[in-house]
VMD Tcl script that draws the C-alpha trace (Angstrom):
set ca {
  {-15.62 -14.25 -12.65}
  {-17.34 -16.65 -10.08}
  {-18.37 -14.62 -6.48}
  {-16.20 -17.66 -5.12}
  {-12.86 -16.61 -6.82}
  {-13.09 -13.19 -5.85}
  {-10.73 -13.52 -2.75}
  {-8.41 -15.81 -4.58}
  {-7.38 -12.63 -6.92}
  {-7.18 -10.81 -3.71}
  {-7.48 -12.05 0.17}
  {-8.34 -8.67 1.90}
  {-6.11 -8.94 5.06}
  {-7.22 -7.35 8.48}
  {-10.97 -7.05 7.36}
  {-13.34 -7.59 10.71}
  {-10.53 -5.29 11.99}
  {-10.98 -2.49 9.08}
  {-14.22 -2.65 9.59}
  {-14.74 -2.01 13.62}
  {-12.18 0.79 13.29}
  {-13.85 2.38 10.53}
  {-17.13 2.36 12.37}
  {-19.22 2.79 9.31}
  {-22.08 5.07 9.54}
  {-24.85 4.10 7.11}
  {-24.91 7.14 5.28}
  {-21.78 8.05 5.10}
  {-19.01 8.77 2.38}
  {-15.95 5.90 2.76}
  {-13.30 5.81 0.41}
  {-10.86 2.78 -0.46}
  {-7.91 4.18 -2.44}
  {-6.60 0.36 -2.94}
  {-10.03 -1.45 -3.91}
  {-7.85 -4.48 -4.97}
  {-9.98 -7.53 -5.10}
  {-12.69 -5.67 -3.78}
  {-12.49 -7.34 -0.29}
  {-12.47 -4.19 1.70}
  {-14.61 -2.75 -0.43}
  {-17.36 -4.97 -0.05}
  {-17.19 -4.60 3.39}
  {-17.92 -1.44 3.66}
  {-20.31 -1.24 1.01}
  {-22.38 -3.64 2.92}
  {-22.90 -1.54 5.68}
  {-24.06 1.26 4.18}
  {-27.61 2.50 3.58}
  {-29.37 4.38 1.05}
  {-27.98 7.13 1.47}
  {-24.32 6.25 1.76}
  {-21.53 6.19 -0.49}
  {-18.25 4.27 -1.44}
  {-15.90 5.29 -3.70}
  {-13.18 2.96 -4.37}
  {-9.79 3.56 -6.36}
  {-6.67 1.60 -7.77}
  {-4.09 2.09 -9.87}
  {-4.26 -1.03 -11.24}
  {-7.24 -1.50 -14.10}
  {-7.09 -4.82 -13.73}
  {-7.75 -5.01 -9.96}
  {-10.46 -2.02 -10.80}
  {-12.28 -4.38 -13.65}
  {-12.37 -7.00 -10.86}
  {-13.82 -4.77 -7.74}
  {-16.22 -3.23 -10.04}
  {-17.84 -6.43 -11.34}
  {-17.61 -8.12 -7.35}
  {-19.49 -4.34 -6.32}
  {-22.39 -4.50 -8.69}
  {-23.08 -8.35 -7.26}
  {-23.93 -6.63 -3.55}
  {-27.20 -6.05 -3.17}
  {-27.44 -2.56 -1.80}
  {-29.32 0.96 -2.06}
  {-26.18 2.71 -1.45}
  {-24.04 4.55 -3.99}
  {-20.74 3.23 -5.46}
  {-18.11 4.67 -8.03}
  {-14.78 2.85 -9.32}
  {-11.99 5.37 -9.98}
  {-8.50 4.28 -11.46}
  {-6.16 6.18 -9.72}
  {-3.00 6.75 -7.58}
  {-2.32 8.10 -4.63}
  {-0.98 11.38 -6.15}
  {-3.88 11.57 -8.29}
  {-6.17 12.16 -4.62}
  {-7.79 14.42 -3.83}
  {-7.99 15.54 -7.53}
  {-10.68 13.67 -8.45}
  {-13.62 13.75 -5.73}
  {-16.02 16.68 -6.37}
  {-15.23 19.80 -4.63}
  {-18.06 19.29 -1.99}
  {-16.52 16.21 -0.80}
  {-13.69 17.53 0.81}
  {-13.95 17.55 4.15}
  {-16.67 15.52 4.45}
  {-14.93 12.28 4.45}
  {-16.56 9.87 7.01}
  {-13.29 6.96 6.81}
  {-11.08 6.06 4.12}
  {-8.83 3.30 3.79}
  {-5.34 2.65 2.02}
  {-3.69 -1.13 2.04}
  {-0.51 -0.53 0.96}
  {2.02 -3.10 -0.69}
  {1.48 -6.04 -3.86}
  {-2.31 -7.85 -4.21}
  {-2.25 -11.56 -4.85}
  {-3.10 -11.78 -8.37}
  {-0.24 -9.40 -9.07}
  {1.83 -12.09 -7.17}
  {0.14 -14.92 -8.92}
  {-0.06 -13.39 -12.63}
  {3.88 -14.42 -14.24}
  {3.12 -11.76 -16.54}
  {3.35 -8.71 -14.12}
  {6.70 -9.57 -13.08}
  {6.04 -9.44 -9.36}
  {6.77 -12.83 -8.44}
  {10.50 -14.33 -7.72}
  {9.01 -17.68 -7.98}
  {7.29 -17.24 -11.27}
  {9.61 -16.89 -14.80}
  {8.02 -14.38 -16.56}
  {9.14 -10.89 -17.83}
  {10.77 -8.56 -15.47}
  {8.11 -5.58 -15.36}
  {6.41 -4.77 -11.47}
  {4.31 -1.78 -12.67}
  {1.28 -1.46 -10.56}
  {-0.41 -0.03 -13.77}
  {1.14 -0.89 -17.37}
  {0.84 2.54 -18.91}
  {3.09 3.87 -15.97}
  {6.69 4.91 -15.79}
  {9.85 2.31 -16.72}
  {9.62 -1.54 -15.65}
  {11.96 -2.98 -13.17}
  {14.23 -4.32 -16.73}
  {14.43 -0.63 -17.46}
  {15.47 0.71 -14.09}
  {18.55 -1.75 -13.78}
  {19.51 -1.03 -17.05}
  {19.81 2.37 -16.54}
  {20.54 2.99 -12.70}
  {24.87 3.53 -11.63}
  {25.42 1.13 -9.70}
  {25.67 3.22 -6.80}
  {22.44 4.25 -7.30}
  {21.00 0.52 -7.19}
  {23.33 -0.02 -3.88}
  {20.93 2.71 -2.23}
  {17.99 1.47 -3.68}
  {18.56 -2.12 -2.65}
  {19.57 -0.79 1.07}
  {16.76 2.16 1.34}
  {13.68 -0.11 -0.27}
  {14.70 -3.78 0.32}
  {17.19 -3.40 3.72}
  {19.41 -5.49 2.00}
  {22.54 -7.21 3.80}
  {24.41 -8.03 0.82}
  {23.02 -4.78 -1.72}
  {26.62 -3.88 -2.67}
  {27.04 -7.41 -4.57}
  {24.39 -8.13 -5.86}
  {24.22 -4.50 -7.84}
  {27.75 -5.26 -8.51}
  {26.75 -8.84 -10.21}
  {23.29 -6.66 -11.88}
  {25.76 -4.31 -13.31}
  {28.12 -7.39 -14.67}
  {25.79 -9.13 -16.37}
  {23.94 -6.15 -17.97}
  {26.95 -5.81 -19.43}
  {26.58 -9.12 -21.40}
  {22.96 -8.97 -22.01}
  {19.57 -6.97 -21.31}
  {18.12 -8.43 -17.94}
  {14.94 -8.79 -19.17}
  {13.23 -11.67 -17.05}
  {12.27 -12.49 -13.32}
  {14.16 -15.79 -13.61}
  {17.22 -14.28 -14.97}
  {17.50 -11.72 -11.93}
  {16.74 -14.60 -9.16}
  {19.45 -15.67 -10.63}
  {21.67 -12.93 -10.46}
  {20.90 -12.73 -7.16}
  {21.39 -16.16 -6.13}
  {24.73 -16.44 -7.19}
  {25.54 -13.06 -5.50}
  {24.85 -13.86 -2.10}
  {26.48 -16.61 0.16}
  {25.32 -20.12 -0.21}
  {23.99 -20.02 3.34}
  {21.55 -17.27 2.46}
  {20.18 -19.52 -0.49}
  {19.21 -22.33 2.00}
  {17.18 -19.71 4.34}
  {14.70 -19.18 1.39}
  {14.93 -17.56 -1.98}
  {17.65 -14.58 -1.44}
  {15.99 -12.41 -4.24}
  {12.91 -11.69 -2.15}
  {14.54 -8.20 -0.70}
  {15.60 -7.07 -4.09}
  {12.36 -7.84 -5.87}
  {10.67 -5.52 -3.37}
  {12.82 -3.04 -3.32}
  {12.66 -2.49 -7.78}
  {8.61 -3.05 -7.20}
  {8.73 0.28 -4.51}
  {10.99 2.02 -6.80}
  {9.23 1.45 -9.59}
  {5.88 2.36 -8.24}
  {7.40 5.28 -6.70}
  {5.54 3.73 -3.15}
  {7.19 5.83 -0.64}
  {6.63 9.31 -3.29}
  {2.67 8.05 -3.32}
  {2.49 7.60 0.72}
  {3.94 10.74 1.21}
  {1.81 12.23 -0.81}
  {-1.28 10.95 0.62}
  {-0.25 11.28 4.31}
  {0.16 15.46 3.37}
  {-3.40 15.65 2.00}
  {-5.53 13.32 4.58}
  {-6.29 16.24 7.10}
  {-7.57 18.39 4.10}
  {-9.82 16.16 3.48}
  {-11.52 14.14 6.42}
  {-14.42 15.15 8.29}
  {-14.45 15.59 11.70}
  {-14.82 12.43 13.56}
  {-13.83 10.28 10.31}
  {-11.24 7.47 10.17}
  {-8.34 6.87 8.49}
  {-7.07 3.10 8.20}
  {-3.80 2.28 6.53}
  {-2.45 -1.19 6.66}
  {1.21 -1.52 5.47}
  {3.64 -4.60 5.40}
  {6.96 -2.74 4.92}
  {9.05 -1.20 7.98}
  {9.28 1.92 5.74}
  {5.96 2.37 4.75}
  {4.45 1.72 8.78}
  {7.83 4.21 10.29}
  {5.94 6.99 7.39}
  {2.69 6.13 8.72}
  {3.24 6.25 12.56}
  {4.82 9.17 12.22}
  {2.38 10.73 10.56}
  {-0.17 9.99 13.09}
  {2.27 11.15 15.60}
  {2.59 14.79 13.96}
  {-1.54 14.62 13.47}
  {-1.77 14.16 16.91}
  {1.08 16.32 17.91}
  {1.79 18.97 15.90}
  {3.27 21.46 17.77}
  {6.91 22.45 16.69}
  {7.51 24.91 19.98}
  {11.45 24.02 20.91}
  {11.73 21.69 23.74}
  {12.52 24.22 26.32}
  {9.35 26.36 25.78}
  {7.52 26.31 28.63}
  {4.13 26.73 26.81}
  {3.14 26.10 23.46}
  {3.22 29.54 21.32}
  {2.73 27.79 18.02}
  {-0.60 27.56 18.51}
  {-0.69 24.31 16.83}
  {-3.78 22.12 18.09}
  {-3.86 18.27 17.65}
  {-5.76 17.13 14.52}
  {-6.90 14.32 16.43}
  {-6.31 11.43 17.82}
  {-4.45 8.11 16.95}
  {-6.72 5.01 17.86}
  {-4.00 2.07 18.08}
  {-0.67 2.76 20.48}
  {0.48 -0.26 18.45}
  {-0.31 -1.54 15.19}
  {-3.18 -4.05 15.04}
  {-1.78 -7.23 13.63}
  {-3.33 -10.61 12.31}
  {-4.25 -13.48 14.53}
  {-2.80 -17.02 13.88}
  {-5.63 -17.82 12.18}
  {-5.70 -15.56 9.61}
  {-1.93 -15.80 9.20}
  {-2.72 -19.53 8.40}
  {-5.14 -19.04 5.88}
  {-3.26 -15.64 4.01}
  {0.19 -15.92 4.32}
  {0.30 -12.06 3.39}
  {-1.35 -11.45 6.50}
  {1.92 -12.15 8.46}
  {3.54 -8.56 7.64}
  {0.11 -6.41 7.91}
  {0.01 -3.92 10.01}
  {-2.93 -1.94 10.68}
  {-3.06 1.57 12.33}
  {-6.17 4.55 12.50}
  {-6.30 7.56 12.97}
  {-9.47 10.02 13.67}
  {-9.15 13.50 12.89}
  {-11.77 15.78 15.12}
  {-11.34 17.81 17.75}
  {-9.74 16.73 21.38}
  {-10.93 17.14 24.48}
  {-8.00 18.00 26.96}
}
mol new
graphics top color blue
foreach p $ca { graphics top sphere $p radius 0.5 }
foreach p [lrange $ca 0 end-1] q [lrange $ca 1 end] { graphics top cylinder $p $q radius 0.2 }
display resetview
């Protein structure tokens, strides 16, 4: 692959920000647990000296094969590992003397462009192709196995928890109908679905099955079971003073991250009436952005994704009252 189509697999969204935040130390250890394209990645590798280190991690081999090759291009005396892996997989594989000694780490949460762009993975709503959404192919069901096994009742939640969709209780009911017929097997067969289960206004604000496909792709990744995860083990495993820098584009996924950051930074679980703190519970640190750091309209221009990012840090360390 060219160096020049590097950020059309992948447009790393939020970048200069990621990168001030982070304040990279030369030689520290960073990880990315969503290399992707390798945007972020290179970023940060190209700050770091001799004796710093990058590790960088996906789930996705294909977005792995891609950061790898754009990492070896940089030229840099700094260290660098690819891992495949999921959040749920972390901390399990850094060596045991890494743990707590994490200098920043960074997680962009959500779908990369070439996932978008590839008909194949079954992302897409606006590509035909077959109806799959796993992040990595040797994982779990596809989205054509989940509807063709979930009640109905069960894809009304799904469609309301994952997607916040209006109209969830019809278009299961019209998923369950024509299962009944036939396997739903393609992305163009459940746009369809959709589109005919919705009113005919919502089909002239933009393609209605937008909601649902991101609510199967979450399920199917198990997203929300993965950021969990990862939000329980981050103070294990930061050093004092390091960063942590997620950038999310789902309501869900930024409500589990801010208030994450709100129990790192507040952790005390005294009842309201106590007039001191008996818990003994100190802050883990602090939070660096009262609101979420957003794109400008210039990036929004030029990466569409960039619209729903939202970027927030946390630094775990000691605080001075």
């Amino acid at each position: 692959m060219r160096s020049a189509d590097y950020d059309v697999w992948h447009l790393p969204v939020l970048v200069d920000a990621v990168i001030e935040y982070l304040s990279i130390k030369p030689g520290g250890l960073y990880v990315d647990l969503t290399a992707g394209g390798g945007g972020h990645s290179r970023a940060i590798l190209e700050k770091l000296g001799k004796e710093g280190r990058l590790l960088a991690a996906d789930r996705d081999p294909e977005a792995l094969a891609v950061s790898s090759e754009r990492l070896k291009g940089i030229e840099t005396n700094a260290f660098f590992d690819v891992i495949e892996a999921r959040f749920s997989d972390f901390p399990g594989w850094l060596d045991t003397g890494d743990i707590g000694d994490i200098d920043g780490l960074l997680a962009d949460l959500g779908v990369s462009s070439h996932q978008l762009d590839t008909a194949e993975r079954g992302f897409s709503y606006l590509l035909d192709g077959p109806l799959d959404m796993r992040m990595s192919p040797a994982q779990g069901k596809t989205a054509a196995d989940l509807i063709a096994d979930l009640r109905e009742s069960d894809l009304v939640a799904l469609l309301r928890l994952y997607g916040e969709e209006q109209y969830a209780y019809s278009i299961a009911k019209s998923i369950v109908k024509r299962r009944a017929e036939k396997p739903i097997t393609t992305t163009g067969e459940l746009v369809d679905i959709v589109s005919y289960a919705v009113p005919s206004h919502v089909r002239r604000e933009g393609n209605p099955a937008r909601l649902t496909f991101q609510a199967l792709r979450m399920a199917v990744n198990r997203e929300q079971e993965e950021l969990s995860h990862l939000l329980q083990v981050l103070p294990d495993v930061m050093a004092p003073g390091g960063r942590v820098a997620i950038i999310s584009f789902h309501s869900l996924e930024d409500r589990m991250v801010k208030q994450a950051m709100k129990r790192w930074e507040s952790p005390c679980d005294c009842p309201r009436d106590f007039p001191v703190c008996v818990c003994k519970k100190k802050p883990l640190g602090r939070c660096l952005t009262g609101k979420p750091i957003v794109a400008d309209a210039a990036e929004c221009r030029g990466n569409r994704r960039a619209r729903s990012a939202k970027l927030r840090v946390f630094e775990f360390g000691e605080v001075e009252v």
